[in-house]
C-alpha positions in Angstrom: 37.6 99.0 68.2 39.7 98.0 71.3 42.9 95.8 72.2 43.5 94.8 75.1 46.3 96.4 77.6 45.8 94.5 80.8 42.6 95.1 82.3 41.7 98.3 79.9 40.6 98.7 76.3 43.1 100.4 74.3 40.7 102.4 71.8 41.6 102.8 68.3 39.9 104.7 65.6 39.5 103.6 62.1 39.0 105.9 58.8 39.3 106.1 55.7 42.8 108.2 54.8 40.7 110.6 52.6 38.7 111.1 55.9 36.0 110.7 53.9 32.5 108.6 55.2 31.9 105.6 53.9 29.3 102.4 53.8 29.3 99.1 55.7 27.3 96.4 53.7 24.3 95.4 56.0 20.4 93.6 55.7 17.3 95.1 57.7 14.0 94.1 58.1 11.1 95.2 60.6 12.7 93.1 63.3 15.9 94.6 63.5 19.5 94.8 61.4 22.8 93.2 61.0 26.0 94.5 59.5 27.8 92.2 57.4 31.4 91.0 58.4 34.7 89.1 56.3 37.6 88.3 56.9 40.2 90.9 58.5 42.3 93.3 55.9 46.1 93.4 57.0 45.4 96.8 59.1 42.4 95.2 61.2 44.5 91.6 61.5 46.4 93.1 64.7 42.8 94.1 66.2 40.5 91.1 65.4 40.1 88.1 62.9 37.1 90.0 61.0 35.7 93.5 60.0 32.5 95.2 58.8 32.1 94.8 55.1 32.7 98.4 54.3 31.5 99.1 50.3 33.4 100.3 47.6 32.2 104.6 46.8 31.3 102.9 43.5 29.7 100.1 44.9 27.2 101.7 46.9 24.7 102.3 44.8 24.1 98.8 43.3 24.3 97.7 47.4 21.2 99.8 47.8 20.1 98.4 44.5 20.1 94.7 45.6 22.6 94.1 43.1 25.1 91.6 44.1 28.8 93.4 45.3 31.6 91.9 46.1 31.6 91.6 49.8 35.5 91.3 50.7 38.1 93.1 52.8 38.6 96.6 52.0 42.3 97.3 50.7 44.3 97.9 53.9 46.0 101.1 51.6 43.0 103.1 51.7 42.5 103.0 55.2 44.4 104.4 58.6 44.3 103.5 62.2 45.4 105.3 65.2 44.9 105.2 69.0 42.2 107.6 70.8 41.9 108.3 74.0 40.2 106.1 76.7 37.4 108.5 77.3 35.7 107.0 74.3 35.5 103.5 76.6 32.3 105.2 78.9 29.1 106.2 77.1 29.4 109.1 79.6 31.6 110.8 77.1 30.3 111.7 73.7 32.1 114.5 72.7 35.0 115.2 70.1 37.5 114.6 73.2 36.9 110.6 72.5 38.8 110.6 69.2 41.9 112.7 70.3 45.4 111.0 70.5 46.4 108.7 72.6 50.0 107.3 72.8 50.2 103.3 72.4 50.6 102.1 75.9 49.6 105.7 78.0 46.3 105.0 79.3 46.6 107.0 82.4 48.5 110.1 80.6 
């Protein structure tokens, strides 16, 4: 996820503050996918008006079910957000050096 600083992306990197994986909510069929969006929790709102649906641990397994979920913001608590480093912008770099920290407003340093 990006905001914009000028002319360049500022990257910032979203997880869960267990740092633990989780599941967006998403439909498939043999002609491609789509991952389900809502409305923006108060830690995405600075970012952009929407974010993935991202399931509830519990949930998961009724998503994959097709039972219905609720398909809502996830609470803004169990989440964190910091900036990364610009390098993550070109899909020349794909290594761990993407996701270290950046300071708000360095892009060059």
């Amino acid at each position: 996820m990006g905001f914009m600083s000028g002319k360049r992306r500022e990257p910032y990197f979203f997880e869960m503050r267990d740092s633990e994986p989780f599941m967006f909510a998403g439909v498939f069929d043999h002609n491609g996918f789509a991952i389900l969006t809502t409305t923006a929790n108060e830690l995405m709102a600075p970012f952009h008006d929407r974010m993935p649906v991202i399931l509830d641990p519990a949930e998961s397994d009724a998503w994959l079910a097709g039972e219905q979920v609720p398909l809502r913001p996830y609470p803004s608590d169990r989440m964190t957000v910091r900036p990364v480093s610009i390098r993550v912008n070109s899909p020349l770099h794909d290594d761990a050096g993407c996701l270290e920290p950046r300071t708000p407003g360095r892009l060059l340093f």
